[in-house]
LOPA-192390 format. One record per residue (C-alpha): residue in one letter; x, y, z. Coordinates in pm, whole numbers. Layout:
% residues N
{"A", {X, Y, Z}}
...
This chain:
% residues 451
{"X", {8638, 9979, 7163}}
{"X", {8363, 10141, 7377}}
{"X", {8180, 10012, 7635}}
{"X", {7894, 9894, 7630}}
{"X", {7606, 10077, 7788}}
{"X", {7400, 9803, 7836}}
{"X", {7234, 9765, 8235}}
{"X", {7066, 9526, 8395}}
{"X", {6797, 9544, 8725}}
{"X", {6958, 9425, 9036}}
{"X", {6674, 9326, 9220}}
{"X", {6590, 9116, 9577}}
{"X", {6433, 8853, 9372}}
{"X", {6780, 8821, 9215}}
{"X", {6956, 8840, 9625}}
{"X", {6758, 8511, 9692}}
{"X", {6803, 8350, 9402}}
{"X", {7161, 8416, 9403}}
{"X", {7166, 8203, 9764}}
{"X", {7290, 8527, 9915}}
{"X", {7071, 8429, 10244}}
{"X", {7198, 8212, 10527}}
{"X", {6919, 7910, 10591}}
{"X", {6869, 8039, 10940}}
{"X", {6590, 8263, 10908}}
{"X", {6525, 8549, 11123}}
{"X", {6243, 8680, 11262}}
{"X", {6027, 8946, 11343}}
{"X", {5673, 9042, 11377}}
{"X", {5424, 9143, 11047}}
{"X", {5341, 9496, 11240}}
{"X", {5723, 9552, 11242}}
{"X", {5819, 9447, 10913}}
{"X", {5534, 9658, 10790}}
{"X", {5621, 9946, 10994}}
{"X", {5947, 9933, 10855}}
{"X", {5891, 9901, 10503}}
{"X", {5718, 10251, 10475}}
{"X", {5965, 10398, 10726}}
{"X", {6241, 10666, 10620}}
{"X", {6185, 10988, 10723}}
{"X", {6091, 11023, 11046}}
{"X", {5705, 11125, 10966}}
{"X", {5418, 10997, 11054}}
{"X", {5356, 10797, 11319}}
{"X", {5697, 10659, 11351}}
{"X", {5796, 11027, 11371}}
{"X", {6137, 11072, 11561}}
{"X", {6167, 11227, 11882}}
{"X", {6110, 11604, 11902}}
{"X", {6345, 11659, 12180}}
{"X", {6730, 11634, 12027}}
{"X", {6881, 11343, 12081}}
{"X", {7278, 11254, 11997}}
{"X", {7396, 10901, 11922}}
{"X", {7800, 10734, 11792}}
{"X", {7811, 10586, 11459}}
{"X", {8120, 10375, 11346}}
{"X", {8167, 10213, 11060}}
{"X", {8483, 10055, 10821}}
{"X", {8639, 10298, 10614}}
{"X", {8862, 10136, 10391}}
{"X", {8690, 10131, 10064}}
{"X", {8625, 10491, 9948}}
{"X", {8292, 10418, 9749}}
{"X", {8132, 10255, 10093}}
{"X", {8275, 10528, 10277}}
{"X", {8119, 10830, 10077}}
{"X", {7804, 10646, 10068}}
{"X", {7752, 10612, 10464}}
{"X", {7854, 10945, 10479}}
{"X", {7573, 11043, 10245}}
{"X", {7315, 10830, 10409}}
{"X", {7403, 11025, 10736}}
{"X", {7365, 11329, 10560}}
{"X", {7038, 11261, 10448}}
{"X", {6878, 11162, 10771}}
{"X", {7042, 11425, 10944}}
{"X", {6859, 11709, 10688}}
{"X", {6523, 11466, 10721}}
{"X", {6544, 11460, 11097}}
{"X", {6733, 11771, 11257}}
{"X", {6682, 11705, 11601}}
{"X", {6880, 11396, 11571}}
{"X", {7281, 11454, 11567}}
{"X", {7486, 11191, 11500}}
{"X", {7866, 11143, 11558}}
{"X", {8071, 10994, 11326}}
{"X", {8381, 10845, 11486}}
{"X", {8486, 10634, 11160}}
{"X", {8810, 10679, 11092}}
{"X", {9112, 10537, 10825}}
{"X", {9425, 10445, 10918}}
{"X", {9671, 10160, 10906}}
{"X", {9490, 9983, 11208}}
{"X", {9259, 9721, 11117}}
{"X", {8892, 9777, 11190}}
{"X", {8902, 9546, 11444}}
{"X", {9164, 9702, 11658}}
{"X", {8980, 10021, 11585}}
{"X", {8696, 9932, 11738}}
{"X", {8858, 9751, 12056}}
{"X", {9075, 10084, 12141}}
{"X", {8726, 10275, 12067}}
{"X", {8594, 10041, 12339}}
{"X", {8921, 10068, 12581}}
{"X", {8835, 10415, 12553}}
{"X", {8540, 10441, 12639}}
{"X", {8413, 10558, 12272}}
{"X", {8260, 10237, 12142}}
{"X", {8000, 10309, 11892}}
{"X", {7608, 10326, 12002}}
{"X", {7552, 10233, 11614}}
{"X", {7813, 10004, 11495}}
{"X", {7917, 9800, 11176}}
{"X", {7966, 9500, 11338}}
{"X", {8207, 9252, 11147}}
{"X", {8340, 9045, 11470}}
{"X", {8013, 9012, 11586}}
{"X", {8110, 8655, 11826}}
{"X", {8360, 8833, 11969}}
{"X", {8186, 9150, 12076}}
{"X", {7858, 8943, 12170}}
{"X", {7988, 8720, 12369}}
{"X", {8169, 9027, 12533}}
{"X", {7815, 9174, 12572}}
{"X", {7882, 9507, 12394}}
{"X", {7625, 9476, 12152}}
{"X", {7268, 9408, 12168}}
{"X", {6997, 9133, 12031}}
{"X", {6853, 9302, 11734}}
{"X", {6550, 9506, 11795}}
{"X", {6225, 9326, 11651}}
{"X", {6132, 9651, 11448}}
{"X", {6491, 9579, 11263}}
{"X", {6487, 9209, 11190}}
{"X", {6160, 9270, 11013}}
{"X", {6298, 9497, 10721}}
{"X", {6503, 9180, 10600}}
{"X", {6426, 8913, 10399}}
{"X", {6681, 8629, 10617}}
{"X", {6892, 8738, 10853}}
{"X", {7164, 8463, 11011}}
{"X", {7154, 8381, 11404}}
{"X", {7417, 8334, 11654}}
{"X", {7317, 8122, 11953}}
{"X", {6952, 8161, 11854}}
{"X", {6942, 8531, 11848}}
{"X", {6972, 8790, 11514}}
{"X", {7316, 9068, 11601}}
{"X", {7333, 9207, 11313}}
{"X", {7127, 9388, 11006}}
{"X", {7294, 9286, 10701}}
{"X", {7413, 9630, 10521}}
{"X", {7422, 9415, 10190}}
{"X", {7457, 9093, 10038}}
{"X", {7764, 8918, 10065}}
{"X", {8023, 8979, 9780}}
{"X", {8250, 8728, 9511}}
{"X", {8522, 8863, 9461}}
{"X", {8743, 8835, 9133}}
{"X", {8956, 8939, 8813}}
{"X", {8935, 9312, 8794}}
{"X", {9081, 9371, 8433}}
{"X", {9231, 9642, 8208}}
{"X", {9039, 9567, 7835}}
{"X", {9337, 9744, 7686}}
{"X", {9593, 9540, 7861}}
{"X", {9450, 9192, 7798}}
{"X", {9465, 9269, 7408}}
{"X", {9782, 9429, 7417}}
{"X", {9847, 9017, 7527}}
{"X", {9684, 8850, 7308}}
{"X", {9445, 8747, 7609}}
{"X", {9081, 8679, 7401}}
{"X", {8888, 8509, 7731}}
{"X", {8855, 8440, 8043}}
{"X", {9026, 8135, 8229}}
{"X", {8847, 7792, 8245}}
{"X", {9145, 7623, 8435}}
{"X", {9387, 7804, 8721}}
{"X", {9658, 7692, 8476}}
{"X", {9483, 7884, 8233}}
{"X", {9497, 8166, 8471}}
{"X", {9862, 8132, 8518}}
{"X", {9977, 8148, 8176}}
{"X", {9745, 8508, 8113}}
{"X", {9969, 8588, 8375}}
{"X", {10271, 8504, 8179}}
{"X", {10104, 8661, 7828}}
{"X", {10103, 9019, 8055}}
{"X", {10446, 8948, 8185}}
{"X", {10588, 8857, 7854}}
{"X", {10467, 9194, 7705}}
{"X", {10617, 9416, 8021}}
{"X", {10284, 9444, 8142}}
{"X", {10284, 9421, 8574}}
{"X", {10016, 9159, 8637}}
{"X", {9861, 9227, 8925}}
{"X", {9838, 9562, 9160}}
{"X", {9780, 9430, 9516}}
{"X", {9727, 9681, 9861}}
{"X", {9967, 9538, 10085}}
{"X", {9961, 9871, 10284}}
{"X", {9616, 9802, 10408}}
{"X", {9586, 9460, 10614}}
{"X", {9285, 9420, 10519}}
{"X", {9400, 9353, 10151}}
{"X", {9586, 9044, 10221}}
{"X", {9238, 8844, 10302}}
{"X", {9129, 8889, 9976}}
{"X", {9418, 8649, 9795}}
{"X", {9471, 8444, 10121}}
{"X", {9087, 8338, 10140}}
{"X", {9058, 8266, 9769}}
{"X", {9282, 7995, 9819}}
{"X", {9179, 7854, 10126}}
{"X", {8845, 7873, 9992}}
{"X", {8968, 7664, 9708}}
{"X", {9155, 7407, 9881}}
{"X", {8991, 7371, 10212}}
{"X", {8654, 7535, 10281}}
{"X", {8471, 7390, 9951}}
{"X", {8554, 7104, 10042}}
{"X", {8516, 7120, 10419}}
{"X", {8348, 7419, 10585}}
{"X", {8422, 7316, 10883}}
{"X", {8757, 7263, 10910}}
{"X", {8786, 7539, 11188}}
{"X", {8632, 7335, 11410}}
{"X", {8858, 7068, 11370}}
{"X", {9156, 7303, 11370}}
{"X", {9046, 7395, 11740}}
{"X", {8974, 7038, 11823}}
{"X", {9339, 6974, 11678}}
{"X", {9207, 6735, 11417}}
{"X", {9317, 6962, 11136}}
{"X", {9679, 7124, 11077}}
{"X", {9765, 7438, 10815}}
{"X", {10051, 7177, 10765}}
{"X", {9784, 6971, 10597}}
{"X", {9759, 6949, 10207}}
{"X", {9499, 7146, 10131}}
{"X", {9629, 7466, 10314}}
{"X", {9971, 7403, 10213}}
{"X", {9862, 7390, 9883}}
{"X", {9657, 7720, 9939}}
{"X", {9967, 7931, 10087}}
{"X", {10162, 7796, 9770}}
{"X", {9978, 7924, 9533}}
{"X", {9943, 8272, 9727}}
{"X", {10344, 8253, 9753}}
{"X", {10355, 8157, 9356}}
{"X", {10156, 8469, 9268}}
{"X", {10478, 8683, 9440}}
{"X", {10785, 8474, 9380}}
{"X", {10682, 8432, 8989}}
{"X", {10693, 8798, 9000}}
{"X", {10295, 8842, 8906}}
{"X", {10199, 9096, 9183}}
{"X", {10362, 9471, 9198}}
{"X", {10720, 9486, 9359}}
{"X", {10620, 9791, 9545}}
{"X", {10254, 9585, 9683}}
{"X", {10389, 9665, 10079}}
{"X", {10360, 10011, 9988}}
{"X", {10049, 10054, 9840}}
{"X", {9750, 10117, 9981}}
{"X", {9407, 9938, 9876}}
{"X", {9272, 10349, 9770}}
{"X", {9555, 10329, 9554}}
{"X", {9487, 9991, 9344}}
{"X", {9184, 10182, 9105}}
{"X", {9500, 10420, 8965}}
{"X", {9738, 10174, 8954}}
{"X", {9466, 9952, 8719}}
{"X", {9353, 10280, 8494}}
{"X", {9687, 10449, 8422}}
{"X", {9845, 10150, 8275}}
{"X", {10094, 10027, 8587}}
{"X", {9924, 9697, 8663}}
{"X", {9672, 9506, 8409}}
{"X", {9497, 9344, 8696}}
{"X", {9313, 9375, 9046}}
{"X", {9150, 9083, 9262}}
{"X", {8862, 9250, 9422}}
{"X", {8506, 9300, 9475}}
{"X", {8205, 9455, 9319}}
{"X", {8279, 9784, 9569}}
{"X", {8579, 9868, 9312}}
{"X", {8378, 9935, 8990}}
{"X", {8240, 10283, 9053}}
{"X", {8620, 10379, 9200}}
{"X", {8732, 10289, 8876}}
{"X", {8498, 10429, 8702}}
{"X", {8533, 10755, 8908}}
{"X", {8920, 10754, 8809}}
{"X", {8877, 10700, 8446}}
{"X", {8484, 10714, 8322}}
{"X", {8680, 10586, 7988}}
{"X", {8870, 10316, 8121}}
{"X", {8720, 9946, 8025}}
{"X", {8751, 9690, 8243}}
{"X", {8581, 9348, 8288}}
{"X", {8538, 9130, 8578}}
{"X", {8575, 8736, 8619}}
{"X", {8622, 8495, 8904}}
{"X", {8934, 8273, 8917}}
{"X", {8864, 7953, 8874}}
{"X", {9030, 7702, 9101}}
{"X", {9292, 7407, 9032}}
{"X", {8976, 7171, 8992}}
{"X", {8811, 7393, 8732}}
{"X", {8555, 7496, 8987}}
{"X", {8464, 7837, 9080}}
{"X", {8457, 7892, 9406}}
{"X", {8357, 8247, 9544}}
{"X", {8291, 8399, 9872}}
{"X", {7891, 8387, 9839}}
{"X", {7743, 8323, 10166}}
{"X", {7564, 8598, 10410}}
{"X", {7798, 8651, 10743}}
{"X", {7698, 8785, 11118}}
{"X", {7825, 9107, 10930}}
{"X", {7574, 9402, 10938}}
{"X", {7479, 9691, 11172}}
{"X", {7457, 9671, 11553}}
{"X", {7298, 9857, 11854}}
{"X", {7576, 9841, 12127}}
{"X", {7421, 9705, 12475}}
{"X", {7440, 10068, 12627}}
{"X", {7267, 10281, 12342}}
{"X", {7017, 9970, 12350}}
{"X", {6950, 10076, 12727}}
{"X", {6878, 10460, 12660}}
{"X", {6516, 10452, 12539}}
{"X", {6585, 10778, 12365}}
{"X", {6896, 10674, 12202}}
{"X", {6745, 10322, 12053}}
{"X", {6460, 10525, 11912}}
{"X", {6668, 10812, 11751}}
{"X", {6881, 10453, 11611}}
{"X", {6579, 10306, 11504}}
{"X", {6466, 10558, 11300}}
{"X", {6834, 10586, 11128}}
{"X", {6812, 10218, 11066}}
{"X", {6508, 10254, 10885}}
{"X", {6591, 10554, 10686}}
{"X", {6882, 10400, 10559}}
{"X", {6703, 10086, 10454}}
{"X", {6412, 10289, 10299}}
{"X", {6376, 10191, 9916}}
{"X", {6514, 10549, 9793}}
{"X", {6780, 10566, 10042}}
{"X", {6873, 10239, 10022}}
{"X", {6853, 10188, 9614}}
{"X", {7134, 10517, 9647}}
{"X", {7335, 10339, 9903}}
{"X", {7337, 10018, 9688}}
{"X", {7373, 10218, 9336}}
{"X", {7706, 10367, 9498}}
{"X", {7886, 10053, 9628}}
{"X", {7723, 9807, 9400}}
{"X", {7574, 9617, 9705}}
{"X", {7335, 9316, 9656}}
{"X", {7036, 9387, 9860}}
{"X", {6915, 9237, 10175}}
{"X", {6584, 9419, 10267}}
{"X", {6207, 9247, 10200}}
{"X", {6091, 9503, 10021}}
{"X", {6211, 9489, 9663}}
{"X", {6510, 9706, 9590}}
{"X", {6607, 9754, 9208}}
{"X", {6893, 9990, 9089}}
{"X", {7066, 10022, 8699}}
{"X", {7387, 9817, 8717}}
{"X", {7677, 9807, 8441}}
{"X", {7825, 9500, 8202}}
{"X", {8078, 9397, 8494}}
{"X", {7799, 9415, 8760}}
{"X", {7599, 9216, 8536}}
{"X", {7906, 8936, 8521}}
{"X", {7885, 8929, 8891}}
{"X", {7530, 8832, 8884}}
{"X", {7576, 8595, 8614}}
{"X", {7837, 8425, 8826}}
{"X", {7643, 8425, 9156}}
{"X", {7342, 8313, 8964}}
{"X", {7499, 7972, 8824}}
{"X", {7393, 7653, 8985}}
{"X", {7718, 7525, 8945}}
{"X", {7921, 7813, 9150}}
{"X", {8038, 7710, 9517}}
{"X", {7949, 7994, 9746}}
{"X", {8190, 7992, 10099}}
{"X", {8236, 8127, 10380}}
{"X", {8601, 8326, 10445}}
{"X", {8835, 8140, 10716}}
{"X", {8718, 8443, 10976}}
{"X", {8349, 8466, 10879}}
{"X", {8279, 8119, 11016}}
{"X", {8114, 8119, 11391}}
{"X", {8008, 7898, 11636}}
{"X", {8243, 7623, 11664}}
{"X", {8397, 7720, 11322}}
{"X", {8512, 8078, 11435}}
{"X", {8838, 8178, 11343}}
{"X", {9032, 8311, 11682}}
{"X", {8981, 8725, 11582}}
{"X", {9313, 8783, 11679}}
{"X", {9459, 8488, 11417}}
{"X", {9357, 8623, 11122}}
{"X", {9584, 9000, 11103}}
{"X", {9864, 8771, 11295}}
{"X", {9834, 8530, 10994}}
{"X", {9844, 8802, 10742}}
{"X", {10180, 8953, 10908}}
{"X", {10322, 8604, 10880}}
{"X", {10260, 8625, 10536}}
{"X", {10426, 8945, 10482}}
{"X", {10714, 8795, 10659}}
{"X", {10805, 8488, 10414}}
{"X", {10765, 8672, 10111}}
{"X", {10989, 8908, 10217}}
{"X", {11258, 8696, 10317}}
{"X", {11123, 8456, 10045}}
{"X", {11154, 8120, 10273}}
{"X", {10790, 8009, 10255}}
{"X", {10782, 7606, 10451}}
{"X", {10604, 7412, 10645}}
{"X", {10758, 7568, 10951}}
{"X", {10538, 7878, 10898}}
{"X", {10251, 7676, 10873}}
{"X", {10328, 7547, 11191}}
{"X", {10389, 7821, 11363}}
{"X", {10016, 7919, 11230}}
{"X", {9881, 7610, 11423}}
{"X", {10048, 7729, 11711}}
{"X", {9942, 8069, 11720}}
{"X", {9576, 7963, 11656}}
{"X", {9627, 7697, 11983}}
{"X", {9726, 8020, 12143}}
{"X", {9498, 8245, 12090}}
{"X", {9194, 7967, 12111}}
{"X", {9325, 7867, 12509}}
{"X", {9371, 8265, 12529}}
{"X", {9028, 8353, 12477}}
{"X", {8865, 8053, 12644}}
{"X", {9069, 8167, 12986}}
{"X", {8917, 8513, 12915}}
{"X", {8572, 8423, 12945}}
């Protein structure tokens, strides 16, 4: 059956309604957030400066449809504004971003313009700067961290869910989506029972493994309790409890039950659109990013997208805005030149045009005050639908938390490694959950001696 070609407006409106925004409001002066709002290409009287300046860009690079579209956004300014070079340092590789960045910084190399996703950490380390007030006026909330805005919010935060093959659910006998995780399970058998491979899964990129992890905890502990990190540090909490034991048993059910891809340690998260179009695997848990890589692979491919409903019946999605977003590092912030070059970057890239292409590409949620609509397809429209019911939890990830509820940094790819160790010697127990309490005991008196 075709698909249908049926769009919808993605719109700000539809960002706020969808609770996208953290209640800590940011703020920022009406002469900046006007300045901003017409900003974009470096005329006027916001022109850039005539004299060439250079500044460092970094940025995450593991999701090839974000990737392309920062590196088109730097295009475009770069054409618009000539005397302004900038240096892209992103990079992929099997190290996760955060590493990245702190052998970037060891080096000497840390980025003047940064996508800051650890943005406690580096903070409280001083390497990156309060916002600038002609930023925080282009957005329409931005969260705080001790009082002060880090970070401009690249886009709304994003569910994640059932990425499906059309052709394999039928094949199955699968007519709808899940109401129940039981429900859930036995599609899983249905695809089994036909010879179909479940689920494709990146293990190659550690990244991946948050996206399975924190849909269970999610489920069984942050719904319910958001924050349970804070207890954790305060030793009031244990991952031996039932609700994360319960979490990491369901993760270790999707592998032992034989759901997930035998060969998931050695595939790569760039990998999981082919896997899904040519047949191998009928499924993918991922985000709205995915769709136009799929698309790209196989413009005839049809696919839907749902969100996994938890043991309760609830849904329960990652919905709520982070300290995630660009940042001005504390040095670049200090060289009048380079902050002004930055600026006008900043406000190129959220300029409507430039910013309706960026969010067109990735199928971002936008974050800016000035309304931002784009054309979006049947399974972007699901997403909305899904983020726009009263009745869906939205949580934070166990590392997007901060203040008293951040996650140690260094826990989470630890964690992650842990997990690739019982599955493959297929002893999952208690004992690694305590060794996770230990670790995070660890790396919690670590940090506090570091300061």
């Amino acid at each position: 059956m075709a698909m249908t070609k049926k769009t919808t407006a993605v719109s700000l409106t539809s960002a706020i309604v969808l609770s996208l925004a953290l209640s800590a409001c940011g703020g920022g002066s009406e002469s900046a957030a006007n300045t901003g709002a017409s900003a974009g290409t470096g005329a006027g009287t916001n022109a850039a400066p005539k004299k060439t300046v250079t500044f460092t860009i970094g940025y995450a690079t593991g999701d090839p449809a974000t990737k392309q579209a920062m590196a088109d956004s730097i295009a475009a300014f770069t054409k618009a504004n000539p005397n302004i070079k900038i240096n892209d340092l992103s990079e992929g590789g099997m190290a996760s971003y955060l590493d990245w960045l702190k052998t970037k910084d060891a080096v000497g190399e840390f980025p003047d313009l940064v996508e800051m996703r650890d943005t406690q950490l580096f903070s409280e380390a001083g390497k990156i700067a309060e916002l600038p007030a002609e930023w925080v006026g282009l957005f329409a909330d931005a969260p705080k961290l001790n009082g002060k805005i880090w970070t401009a919010p690249i886009v709304g935060t994003y569910p994640q869910g059932i990425i499906y093959s059309k052709k394999a659910y039928a094949d199955a006998g699968i007519t709808g989506e899940p109401k129940t995780y039981d429900e859930f399970l036995a599609i899983q058998e249905k695809l089994k029972a036909k010879g179909i491979t479940p689920l494709t899964f990146g293990g190659k990129d550690i990244f991946h493994w948050g996206f399975w992890v924190n849909k269970f905890l999610m489920d069984d502990v942050f719904a319910d309790d958001p924050n349970w990190n804070s207890k954790r540090t305060k030793g009031q909490a244990s991952f031996t409890d039932a609700g994360p034991m319960q979490a990491m048993k369901d993760f270790n059910e999707l592998f032992t039950k034989g759901y997930v891809d035998k060969g998931f340690l050695s595939t790569a998260d760039n990998q999981t659109a082919s896997m899904l179009v040519t047949g191998k695997a009928a499924q993918l848990f991922s985000g709205p990013w995915m769709f136009a890589q799929i698309s790209q692979a196989d413009p005839k491919f049809e696919f839907g997208w749902y969100p996994v409903p938890d043991r309760k019946g609830r849904i329960v999605v990652n919905g709520l805005n982070t300290l995630q977003g660009w940042s001005i590092s504390t040095k670049a912030n200090q060289d009048a030149d380079k902050k002004a070059a930055i600026t006008e970057f900043i406000k190129f890239f959220f300029s409507k045009d430039q910013y309706t292409k960026f969010l067109k590409a990735v199928n971002g949620l936008p974050t800016t005050k000035e309304n931002v609509t784009y054309d979006a397809g049947p399974q972007m429209k699901r997403v909305l639908e899904v983020m726009n019911d009263p009745k869906t939890i939205k949580s934070l990830q166990i590392n997007s938390f901060w203040g008293e509820n951040q996650m140690p940094p260094q826990w989470r790819n630890w964690f992650y490694k842990l997990a690739q160790e019982w599955l493959t010697k297929g002893d999952f127990s208690a004992e690694y959950m305590k060794k996770a309490d230990a670790e995070w005991d660890a790396n919690v008196k670590a940090n506090a001696a570091g300061k």
